[in-house]
Each structure stands twice: as structure tokens, then as C-alpha cells.
CHARMM-style PDB file with segment names, atoms N, HN, CA, C and O in Angstrom:
ATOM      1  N   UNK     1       0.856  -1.170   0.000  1.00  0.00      PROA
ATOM      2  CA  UNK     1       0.000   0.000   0.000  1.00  0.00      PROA
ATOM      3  C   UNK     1       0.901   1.231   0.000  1.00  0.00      PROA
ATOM      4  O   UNK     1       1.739   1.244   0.901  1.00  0.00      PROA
ATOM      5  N   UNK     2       0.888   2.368  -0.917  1.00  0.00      PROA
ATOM      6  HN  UNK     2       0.207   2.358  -1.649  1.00  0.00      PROA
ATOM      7  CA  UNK     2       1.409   3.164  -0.616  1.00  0.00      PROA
ATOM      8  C   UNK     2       1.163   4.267  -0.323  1.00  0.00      PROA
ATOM      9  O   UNK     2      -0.026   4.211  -0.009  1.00  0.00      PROA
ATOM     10  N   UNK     3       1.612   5.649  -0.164  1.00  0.00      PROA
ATOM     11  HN  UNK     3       2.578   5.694  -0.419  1.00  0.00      PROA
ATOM     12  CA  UNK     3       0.896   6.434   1.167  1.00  0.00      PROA
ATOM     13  C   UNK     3      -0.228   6.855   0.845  1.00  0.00      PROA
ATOM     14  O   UNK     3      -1.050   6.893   1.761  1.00  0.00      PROA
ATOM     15  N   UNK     4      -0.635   7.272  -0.404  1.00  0.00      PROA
ATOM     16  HN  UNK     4       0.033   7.241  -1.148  1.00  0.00      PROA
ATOM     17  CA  UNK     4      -1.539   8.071  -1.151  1.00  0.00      PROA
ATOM     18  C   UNK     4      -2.522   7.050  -0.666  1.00  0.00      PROA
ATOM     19  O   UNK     4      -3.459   7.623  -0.111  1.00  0.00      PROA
ATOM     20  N   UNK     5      -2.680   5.450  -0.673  1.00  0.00      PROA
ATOM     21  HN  UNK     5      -1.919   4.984  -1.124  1.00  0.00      PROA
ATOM     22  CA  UNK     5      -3.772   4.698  -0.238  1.00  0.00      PROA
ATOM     23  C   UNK     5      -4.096   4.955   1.156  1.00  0.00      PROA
ATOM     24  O   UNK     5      -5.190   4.989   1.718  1.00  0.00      PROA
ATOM     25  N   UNK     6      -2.510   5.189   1.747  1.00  0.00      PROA
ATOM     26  HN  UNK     6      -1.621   5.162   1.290  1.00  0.00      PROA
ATOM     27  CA  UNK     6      -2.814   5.180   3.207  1.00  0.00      PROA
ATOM     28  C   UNK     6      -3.734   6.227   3.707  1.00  0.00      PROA
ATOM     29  O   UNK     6      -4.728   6.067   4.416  1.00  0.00      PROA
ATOM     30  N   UNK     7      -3.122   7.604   3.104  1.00  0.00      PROA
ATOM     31  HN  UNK     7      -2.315   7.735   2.528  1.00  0.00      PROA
ATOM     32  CA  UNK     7      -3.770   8.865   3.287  1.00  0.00      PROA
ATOM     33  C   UNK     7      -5.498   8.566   3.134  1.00  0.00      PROA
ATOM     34  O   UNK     7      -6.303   9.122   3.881  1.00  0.00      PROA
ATOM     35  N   UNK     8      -5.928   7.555   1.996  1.00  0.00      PROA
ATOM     36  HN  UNK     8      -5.274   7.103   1.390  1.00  0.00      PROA
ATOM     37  CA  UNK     8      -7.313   7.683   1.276  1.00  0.00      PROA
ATOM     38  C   UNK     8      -8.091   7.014   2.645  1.00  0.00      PROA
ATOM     39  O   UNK     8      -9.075   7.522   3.182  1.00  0.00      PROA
ATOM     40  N   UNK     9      -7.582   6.064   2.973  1.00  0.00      PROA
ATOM     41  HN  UNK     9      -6.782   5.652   2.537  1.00  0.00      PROA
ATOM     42  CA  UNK     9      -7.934   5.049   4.065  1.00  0.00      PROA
ATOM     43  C   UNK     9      -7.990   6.207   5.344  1.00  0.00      PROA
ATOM     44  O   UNK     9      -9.006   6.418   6.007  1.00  0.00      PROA
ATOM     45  N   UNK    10      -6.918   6.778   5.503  1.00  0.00      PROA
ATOM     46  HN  UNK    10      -6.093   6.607   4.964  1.00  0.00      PROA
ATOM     47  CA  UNK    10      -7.383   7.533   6.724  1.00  0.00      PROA
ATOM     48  C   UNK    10      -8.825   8.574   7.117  1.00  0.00      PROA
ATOM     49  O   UNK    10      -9.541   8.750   8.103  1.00  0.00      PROA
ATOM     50  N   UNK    11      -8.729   9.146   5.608  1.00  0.00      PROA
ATOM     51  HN  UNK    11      -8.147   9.003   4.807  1.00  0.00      PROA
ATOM     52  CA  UNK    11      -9.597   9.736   5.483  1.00  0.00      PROA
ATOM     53  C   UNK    11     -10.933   9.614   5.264  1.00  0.00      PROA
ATOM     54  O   UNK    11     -11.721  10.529   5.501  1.00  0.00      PROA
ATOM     55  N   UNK    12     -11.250   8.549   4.827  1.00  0.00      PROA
ATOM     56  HN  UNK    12     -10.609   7.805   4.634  1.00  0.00      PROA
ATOM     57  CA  UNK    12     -12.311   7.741   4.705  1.00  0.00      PROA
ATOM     58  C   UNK    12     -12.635   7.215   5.981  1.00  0.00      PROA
ATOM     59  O   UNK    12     -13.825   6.900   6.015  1.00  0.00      PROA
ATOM     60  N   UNK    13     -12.243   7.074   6.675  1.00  0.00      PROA
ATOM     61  HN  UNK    13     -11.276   7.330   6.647  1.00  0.00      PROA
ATOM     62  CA  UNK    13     -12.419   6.288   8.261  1.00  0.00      PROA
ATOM     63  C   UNK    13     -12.429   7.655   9.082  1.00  0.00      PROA
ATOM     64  O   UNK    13     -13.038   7.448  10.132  1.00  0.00      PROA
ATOM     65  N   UNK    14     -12.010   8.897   9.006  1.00  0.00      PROA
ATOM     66  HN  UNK    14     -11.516   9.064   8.153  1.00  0.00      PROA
ATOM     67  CA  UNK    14     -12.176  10.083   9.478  1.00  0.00      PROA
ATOM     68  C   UNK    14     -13.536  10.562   9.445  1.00  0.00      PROA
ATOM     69  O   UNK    14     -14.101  11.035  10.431  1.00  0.00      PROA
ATOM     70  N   UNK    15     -14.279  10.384   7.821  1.00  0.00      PROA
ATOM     71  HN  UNK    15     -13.820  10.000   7.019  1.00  0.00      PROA
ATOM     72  CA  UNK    15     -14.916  11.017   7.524  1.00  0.00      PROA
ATOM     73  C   UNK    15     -16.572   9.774   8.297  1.00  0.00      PROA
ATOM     74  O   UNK    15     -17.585  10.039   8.944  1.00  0.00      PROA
ATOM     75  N   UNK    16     -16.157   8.879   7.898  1.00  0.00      PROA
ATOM     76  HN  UNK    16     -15.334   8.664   7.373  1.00  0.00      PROA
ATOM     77  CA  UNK    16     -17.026   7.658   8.314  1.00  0.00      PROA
ATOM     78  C   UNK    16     -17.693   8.152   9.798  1.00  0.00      PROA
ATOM     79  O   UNK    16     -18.846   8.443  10.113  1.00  0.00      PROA
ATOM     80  N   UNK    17     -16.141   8.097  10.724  1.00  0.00      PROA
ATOM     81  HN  UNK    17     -15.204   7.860  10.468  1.00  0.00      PROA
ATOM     82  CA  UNK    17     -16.143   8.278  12.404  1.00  0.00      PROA
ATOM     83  C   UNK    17     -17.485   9.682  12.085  1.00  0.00      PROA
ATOM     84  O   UNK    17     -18.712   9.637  12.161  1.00  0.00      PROA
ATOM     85  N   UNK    18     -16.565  10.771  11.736  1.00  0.00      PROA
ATOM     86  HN  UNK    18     -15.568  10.808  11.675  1.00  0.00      PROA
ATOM     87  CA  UNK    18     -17.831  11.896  12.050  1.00  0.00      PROA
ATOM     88  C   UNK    18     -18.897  11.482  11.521  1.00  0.00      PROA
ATOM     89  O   UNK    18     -19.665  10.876  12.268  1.00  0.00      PROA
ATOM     90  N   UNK    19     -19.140  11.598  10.630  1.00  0.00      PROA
ATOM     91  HN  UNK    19     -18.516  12.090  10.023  1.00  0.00      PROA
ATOM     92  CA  UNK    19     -20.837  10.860  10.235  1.00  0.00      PROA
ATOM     93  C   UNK    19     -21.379  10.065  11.397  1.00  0.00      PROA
ATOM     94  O   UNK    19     -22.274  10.522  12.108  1.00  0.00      PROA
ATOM     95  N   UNK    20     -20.767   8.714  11.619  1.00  0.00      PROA
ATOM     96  HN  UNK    20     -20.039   8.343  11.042  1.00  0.00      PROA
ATOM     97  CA  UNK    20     -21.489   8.442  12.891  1.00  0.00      PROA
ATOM     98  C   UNK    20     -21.700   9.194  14.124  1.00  0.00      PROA
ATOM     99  O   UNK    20     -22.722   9.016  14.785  1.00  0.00      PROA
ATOM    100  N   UNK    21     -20.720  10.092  14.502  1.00  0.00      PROA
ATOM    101  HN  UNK    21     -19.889  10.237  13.964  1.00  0.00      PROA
ATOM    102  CA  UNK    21     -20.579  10.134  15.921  1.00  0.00      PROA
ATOM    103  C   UNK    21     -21.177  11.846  15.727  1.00  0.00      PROA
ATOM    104  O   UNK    21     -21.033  12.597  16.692  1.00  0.00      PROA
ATOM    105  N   UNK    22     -21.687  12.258  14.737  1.00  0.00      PROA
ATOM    106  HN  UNK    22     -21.805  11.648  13.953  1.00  0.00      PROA
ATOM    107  CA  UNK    22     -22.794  13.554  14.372  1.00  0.00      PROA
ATOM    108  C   UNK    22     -23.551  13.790  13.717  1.00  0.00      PROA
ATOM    109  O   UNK    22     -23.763  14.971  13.446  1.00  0.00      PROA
ATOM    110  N   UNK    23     -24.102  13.048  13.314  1.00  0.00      PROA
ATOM    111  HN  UNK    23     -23.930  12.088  13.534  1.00  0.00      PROA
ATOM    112  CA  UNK    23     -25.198  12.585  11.770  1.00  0.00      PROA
ATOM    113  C   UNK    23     -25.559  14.361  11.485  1.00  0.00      PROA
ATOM    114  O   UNK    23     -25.376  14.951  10.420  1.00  0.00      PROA
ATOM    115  N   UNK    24     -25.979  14.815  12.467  1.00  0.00      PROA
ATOM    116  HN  UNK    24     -26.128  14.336  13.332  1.00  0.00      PROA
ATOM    117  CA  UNK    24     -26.780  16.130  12.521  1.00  0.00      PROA
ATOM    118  C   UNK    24     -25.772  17.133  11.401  1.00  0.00      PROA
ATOM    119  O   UNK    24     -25.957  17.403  10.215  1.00  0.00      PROA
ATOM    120  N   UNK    25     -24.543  17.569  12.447  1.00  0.00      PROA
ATOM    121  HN  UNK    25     -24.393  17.350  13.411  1.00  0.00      PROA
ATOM    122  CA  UNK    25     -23.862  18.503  11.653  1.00  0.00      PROA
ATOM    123  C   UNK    25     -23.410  17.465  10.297  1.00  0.00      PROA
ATOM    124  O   UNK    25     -23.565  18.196   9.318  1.00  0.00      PROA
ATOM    125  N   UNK    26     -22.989  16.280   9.872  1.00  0.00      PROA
ATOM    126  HN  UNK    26     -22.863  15.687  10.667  1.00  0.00      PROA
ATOM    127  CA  UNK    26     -22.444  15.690   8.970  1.00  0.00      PROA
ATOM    128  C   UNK    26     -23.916  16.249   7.998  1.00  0.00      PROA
ATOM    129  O   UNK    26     -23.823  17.072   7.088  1.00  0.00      PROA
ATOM    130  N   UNK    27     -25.130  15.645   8.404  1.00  0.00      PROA
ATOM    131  HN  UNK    27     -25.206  14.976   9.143  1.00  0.00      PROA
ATOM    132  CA  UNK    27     -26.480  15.828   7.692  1.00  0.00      PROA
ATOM    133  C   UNK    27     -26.721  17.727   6.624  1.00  0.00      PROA
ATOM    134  O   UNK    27     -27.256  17.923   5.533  1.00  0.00      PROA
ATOM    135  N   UNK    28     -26.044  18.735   7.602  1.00  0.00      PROA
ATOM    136  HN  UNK    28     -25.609  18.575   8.488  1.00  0.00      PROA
ATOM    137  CA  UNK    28     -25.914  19.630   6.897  1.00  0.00      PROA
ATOM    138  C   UNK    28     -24.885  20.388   6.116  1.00  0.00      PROA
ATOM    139  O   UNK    28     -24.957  21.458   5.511  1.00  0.00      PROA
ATOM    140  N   UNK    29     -23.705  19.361   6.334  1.00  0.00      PROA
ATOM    141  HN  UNK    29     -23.646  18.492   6.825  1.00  0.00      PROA
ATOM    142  CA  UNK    29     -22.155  19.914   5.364  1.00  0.00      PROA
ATOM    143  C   UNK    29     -22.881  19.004   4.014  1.00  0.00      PROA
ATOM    144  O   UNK    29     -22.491  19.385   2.910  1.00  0.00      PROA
ATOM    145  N   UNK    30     -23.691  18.079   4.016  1.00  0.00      PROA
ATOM    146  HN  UNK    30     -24.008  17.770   4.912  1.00  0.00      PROA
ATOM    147  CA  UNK    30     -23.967  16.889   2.914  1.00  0.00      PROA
ATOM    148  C   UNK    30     -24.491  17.757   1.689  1.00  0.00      PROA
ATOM    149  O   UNK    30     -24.981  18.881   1.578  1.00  0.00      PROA
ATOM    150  N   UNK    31     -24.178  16.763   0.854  1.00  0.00      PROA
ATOM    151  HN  UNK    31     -23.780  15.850   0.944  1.00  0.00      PROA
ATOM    152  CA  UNK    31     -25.497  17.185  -0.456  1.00  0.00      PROA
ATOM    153  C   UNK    31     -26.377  15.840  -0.432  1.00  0.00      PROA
ATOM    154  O   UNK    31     -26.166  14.767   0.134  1.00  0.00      PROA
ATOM    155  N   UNK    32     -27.436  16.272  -1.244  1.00  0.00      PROA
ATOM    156  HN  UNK    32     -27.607  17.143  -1.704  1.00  0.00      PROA
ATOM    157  CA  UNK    32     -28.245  14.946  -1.331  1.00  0.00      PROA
ATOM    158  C   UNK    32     -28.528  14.290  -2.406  1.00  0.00      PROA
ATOM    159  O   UNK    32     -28.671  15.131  -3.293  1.00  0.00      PROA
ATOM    160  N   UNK    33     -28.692  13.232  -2.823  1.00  0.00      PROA
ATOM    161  HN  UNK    33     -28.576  12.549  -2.103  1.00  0.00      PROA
ATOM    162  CA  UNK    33     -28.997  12.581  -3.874  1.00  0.00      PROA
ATOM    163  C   UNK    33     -29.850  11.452  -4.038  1.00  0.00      PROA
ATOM    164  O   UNK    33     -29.436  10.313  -3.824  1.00  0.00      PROA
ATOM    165  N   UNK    34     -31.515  11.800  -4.561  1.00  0.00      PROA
ATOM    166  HN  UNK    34     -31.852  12.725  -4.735  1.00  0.00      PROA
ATOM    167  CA  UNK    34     -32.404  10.926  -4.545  1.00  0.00      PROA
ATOM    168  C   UNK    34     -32.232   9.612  -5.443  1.00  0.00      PROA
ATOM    169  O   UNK    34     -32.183   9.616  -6.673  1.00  0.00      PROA
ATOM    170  N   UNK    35     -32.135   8.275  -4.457  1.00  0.00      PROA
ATOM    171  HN  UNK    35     -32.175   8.273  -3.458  1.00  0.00      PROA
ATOM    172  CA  UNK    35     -32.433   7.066  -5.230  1.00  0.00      PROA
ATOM    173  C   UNK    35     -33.593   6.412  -5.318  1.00  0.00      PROA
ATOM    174  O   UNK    35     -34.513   6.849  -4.627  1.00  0.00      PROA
ATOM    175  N   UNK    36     -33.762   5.607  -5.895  1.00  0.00      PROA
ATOM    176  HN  UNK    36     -33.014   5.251  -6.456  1.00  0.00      PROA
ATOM    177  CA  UNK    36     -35.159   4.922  -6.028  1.00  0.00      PROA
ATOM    178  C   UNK    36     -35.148   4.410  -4.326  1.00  0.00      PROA
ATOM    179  O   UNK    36     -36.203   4.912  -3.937  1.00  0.00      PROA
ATOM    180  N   UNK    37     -34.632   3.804  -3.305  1.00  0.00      PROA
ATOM    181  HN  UNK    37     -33.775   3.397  -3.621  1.00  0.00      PROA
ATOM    182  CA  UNK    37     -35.080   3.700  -2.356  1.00  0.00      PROA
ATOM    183  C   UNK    37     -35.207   4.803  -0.809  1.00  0.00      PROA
ATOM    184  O   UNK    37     -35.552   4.792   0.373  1.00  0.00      PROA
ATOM    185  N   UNK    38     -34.735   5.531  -1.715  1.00  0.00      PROA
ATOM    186  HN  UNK    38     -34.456   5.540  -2.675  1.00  0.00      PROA
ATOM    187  CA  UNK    38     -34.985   7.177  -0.885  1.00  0.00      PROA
ATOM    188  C   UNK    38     -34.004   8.384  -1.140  1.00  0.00      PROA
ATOM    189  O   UNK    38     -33.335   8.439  -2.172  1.00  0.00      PROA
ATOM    190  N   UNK    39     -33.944   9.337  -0.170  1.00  0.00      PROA
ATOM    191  HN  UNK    39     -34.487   9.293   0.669  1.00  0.00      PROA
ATOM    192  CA  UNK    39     -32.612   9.801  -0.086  1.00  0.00      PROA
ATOM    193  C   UNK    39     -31.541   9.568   0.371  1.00  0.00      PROA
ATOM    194  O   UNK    39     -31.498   9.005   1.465  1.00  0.00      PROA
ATOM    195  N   UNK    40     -30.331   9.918  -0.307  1.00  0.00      PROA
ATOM    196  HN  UNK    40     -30.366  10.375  -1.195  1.00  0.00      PROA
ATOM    197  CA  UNK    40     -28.931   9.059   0.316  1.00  0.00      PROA
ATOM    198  C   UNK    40     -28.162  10.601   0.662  1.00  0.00      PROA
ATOM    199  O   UNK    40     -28.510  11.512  -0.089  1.00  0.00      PROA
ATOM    200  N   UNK    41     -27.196  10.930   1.690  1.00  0.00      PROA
ATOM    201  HN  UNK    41     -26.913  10.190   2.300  1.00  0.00      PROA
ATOM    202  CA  UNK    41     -26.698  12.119   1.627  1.00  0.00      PROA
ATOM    203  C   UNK    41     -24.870  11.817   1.385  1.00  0.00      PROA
ATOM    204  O   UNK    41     -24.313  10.796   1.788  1.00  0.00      PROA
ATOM    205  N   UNK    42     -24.190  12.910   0.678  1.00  0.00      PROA
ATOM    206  HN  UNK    42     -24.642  13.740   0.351  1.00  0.00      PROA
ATOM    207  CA  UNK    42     -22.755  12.626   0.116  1.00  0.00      PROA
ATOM    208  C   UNK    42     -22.036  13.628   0.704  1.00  0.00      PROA
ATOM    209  O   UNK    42     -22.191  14.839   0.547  1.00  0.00      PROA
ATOM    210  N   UNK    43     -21.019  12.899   1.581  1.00  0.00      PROA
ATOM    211  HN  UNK    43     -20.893  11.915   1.709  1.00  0.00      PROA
ATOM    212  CA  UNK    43     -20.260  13.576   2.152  1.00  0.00      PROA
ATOM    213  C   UNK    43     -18.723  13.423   1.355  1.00  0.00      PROA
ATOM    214  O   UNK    43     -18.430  12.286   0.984  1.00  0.00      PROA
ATOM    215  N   UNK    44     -17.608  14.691   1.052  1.00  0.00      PROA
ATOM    216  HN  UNK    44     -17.845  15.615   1.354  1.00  0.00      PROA
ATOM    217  CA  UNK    44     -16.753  14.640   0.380  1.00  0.00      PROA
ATOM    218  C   UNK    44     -15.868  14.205   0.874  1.00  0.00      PROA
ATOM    219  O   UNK    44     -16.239  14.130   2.046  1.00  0.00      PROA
ATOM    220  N   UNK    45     -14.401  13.648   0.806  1.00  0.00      PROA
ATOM    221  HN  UNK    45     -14.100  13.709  -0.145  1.00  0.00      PROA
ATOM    222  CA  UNK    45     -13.419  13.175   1.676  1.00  0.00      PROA
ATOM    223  C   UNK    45     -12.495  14.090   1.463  1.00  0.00      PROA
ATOM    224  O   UNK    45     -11.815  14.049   0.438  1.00  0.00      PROA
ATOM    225  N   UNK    46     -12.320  15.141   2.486  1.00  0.00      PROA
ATOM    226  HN  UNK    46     -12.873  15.174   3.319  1.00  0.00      PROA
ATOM    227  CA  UNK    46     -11.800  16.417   2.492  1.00  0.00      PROA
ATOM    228  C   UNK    46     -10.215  15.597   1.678  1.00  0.00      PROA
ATOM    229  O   UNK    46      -9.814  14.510   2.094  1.00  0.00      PROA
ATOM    230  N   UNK    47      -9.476  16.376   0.478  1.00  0.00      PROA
ATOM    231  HN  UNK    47      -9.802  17.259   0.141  1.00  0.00      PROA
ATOM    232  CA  UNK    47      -8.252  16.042   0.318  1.00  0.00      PROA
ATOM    233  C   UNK    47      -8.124  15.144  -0.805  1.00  0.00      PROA
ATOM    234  O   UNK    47      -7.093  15.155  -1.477  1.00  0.00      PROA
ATOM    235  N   UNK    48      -9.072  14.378  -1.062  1.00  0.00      PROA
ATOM    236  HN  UNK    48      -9.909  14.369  -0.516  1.00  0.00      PROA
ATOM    237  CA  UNK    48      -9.418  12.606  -1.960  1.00  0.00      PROA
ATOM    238  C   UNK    48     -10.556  12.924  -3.003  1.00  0.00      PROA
ATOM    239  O   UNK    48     -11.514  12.152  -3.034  1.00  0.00      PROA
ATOM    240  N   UNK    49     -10.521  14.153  -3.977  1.00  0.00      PROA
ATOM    241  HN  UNK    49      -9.743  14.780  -3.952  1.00  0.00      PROA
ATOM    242  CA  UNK    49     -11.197  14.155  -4.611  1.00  0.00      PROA
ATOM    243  C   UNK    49     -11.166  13.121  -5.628  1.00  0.00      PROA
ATOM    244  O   UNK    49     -10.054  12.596  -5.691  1.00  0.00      PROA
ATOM    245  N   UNK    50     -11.757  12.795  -6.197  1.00  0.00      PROA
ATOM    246  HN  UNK    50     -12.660  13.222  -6.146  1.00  0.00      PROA
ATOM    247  CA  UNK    50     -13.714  12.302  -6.431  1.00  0.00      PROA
ATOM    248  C   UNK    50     -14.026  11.895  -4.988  1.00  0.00      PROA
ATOM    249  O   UNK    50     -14.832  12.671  -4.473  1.00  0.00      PROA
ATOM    250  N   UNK    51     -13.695  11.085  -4.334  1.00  0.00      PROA
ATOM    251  HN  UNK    51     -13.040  10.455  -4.752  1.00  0.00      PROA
ATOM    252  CA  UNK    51     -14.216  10.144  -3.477  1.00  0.00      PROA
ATOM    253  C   UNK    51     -15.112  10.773  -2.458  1.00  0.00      PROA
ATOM    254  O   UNK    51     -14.802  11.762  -1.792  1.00  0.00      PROA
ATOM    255  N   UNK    52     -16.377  10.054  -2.376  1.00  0.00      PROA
ATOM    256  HN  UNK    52     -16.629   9.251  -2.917  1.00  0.00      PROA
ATOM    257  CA  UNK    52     -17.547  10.632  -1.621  1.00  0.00      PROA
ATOM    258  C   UNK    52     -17.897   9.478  -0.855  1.00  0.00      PROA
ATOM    259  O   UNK    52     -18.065   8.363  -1.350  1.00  0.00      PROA
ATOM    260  N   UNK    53     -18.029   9.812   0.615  1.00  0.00      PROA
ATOM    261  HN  UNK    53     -17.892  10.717   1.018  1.00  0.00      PROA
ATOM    262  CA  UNK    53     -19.274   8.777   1.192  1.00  0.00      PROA
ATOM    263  C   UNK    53     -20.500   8.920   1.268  1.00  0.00      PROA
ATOM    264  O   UNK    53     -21.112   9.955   1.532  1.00  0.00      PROA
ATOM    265  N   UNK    54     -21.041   7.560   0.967  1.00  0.00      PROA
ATOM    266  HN  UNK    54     -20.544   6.719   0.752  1.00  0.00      PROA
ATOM    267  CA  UNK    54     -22.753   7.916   0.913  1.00  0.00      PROA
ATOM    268  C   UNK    54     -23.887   7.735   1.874  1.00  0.00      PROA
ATOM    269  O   UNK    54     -24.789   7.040   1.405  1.00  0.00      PROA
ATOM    270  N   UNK    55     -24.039   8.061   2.788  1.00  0.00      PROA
ATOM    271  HN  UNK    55     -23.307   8.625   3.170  1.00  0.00      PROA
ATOM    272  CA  UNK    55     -24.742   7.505   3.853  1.00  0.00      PROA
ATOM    273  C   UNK    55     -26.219   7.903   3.723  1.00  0.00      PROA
ATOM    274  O   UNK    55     -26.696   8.711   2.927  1.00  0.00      PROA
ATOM    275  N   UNK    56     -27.113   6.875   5.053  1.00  0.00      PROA
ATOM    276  HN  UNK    56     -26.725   6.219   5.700  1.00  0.00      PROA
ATOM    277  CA  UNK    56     -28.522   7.424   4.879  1.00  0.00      PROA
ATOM    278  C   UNK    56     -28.655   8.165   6.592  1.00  0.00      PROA
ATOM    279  O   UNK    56     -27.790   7.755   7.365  1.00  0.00      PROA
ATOM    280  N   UNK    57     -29.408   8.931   7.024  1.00  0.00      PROA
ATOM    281  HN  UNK    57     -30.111   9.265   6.395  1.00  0.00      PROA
ATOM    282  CA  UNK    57     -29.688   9.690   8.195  1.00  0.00      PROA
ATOM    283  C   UNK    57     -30.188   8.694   9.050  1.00  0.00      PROA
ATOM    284  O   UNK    57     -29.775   8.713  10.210  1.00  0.00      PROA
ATOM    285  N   UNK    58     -30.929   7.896   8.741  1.00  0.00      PROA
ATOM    286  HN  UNK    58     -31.264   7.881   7.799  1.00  0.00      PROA
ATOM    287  CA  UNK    58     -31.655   6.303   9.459  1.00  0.00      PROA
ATOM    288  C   UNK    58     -30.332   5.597  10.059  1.00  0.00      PROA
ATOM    289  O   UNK    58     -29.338   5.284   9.404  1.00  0.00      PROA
ATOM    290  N   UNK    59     -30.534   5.412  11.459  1.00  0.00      PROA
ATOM    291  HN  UNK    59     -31.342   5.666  11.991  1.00  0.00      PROA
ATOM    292  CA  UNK    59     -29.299   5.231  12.247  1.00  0.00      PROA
ATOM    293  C   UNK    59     -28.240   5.603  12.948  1.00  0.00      PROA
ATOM    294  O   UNK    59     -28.050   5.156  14.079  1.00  0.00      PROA
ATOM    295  N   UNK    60     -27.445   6.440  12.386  1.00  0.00      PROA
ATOM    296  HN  UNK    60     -27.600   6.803  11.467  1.00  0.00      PROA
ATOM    297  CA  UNK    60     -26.650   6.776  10.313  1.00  0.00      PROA
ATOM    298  C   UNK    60     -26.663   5.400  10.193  1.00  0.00      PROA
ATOM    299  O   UNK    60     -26.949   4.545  11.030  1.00  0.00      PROA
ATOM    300  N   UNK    61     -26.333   5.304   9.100  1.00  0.00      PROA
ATOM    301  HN  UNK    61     -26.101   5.999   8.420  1.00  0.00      PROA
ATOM    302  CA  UNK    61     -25.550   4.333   8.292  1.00  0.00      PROA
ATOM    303  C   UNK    61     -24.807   4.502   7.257  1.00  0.00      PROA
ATOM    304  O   UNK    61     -25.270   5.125   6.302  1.00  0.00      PROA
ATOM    305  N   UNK    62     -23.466   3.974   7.216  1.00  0.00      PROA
ATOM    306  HN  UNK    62     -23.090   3.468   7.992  1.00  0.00      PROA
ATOM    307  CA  UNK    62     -22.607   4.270   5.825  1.00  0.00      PROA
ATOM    308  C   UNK    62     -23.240   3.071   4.838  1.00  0.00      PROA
ATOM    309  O   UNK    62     -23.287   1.851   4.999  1.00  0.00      PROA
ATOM    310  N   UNK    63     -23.765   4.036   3.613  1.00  0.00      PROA
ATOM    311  HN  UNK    63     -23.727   5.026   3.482  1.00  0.00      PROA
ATOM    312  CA  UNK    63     -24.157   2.862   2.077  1.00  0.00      PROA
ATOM    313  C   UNK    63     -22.837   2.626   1.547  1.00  0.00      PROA
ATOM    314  O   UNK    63     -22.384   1.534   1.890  1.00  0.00      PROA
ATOM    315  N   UNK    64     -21.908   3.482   0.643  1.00  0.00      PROA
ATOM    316  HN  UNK    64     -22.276   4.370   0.365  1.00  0.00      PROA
ATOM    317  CA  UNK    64     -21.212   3.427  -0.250  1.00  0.00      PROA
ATOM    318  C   UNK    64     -20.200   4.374   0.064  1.00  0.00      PROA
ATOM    319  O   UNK    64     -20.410   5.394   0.720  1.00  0.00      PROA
ATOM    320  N   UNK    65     -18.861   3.960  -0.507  1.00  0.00      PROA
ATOM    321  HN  UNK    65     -18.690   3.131  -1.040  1.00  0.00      PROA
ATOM    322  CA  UNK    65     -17.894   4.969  -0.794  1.00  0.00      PROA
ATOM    323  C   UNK    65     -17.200   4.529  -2.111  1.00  0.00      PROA
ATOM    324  O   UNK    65     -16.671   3.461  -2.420  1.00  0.00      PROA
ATOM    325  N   UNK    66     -17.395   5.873  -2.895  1.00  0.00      PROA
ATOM    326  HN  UNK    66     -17.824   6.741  -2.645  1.00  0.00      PROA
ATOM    327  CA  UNK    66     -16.440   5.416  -4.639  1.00  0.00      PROA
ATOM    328  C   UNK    66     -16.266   6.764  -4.822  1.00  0.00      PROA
ATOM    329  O   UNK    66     -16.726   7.670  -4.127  1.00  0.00      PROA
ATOM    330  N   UNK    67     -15.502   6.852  -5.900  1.00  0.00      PROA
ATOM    331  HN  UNK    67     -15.127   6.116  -6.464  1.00  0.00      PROA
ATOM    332  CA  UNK    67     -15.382   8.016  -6.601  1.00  0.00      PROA
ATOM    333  C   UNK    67     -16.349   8.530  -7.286  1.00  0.00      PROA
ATOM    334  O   UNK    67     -16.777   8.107  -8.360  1.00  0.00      PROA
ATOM    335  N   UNK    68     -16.662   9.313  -6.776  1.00  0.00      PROA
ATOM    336  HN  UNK    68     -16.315   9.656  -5.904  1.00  0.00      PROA
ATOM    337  CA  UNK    68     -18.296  10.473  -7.536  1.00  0.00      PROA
ATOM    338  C   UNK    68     -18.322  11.801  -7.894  1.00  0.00      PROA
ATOM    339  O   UNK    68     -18.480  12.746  -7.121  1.00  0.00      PROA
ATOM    340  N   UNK    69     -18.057  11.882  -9.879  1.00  0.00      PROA
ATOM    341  HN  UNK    69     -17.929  11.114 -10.506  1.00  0.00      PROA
ATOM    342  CA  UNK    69     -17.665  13.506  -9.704  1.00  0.00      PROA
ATOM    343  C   UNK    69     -18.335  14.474  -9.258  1.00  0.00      PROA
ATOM    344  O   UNK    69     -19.537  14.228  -9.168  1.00  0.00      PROA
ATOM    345  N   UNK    70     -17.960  15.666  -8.886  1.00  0.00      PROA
ATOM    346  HN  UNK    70     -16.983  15.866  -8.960  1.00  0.00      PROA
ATOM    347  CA  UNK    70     -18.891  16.956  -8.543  1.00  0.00      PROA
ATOM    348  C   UNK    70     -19.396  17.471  -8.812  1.00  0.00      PROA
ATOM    349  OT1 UNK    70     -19.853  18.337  -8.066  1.00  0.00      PROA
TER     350      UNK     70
END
């Protein structure tokens, strides 16, 4: 793995942690994006552009993380 993965990994697990541990403020830095089974909200991975996480407010829960352009 080299650092650039490492960096992606950190940040992704940064961004994950807050989402869980604040849905609220994470809920209003988000954008949103309607799927056929509701709304999903996309949080950016400060540093790791494309890469977005996708979570739903129910819970939280993390859905997805990929690269998603802007």
C-alpha cells in the first residue's frame, strides 16, 4: 500500500467516524442525492477528490464509498 492509499484510508475512516458520531452537523455539510429507495446524503473526503461517502440519516448508516464527480 502506498501512502496516497494510506492517506485515502485515513480519510475515509475520518470522515465515516464523524458521520457516525454527528449525523446532525455531517447531515448539513452533505449534499443529497435521490435514489429509487430514498434519499442518500454525500459527504466529500476532504483532500481525496472524487471520493464521496454515501450515507442514509436512518441510524446513520454508511451505504457506499467510490469516486463520484462533482
Amino acid at each position: 500500500m502506498d501512502s496516497g492509499d494510506i492517506d485515502l484510508y485515513n480519510g475515509l475512516v475520518t470522515v465515516c467516524e464523524f458521520i457516525l458520531d454527528n449525523p446532525a452537523t455531517a447531515q448539513r455539510d452533505s449534499s443529497a442525492v435521490t435514489t429509487n429507495v430514498g434519499i442518500r446524503l454525500r459527504y466529500a473526503v476532504p483532500g481525496h477528490a472524487p471520493y464521496k461517502v454515501f450515507w442514509a440519516s436512518e441510524g446513520p448508516t454508511i451505504e457506499a464509498v467510490f469516486p463520484y464527480p462533482t
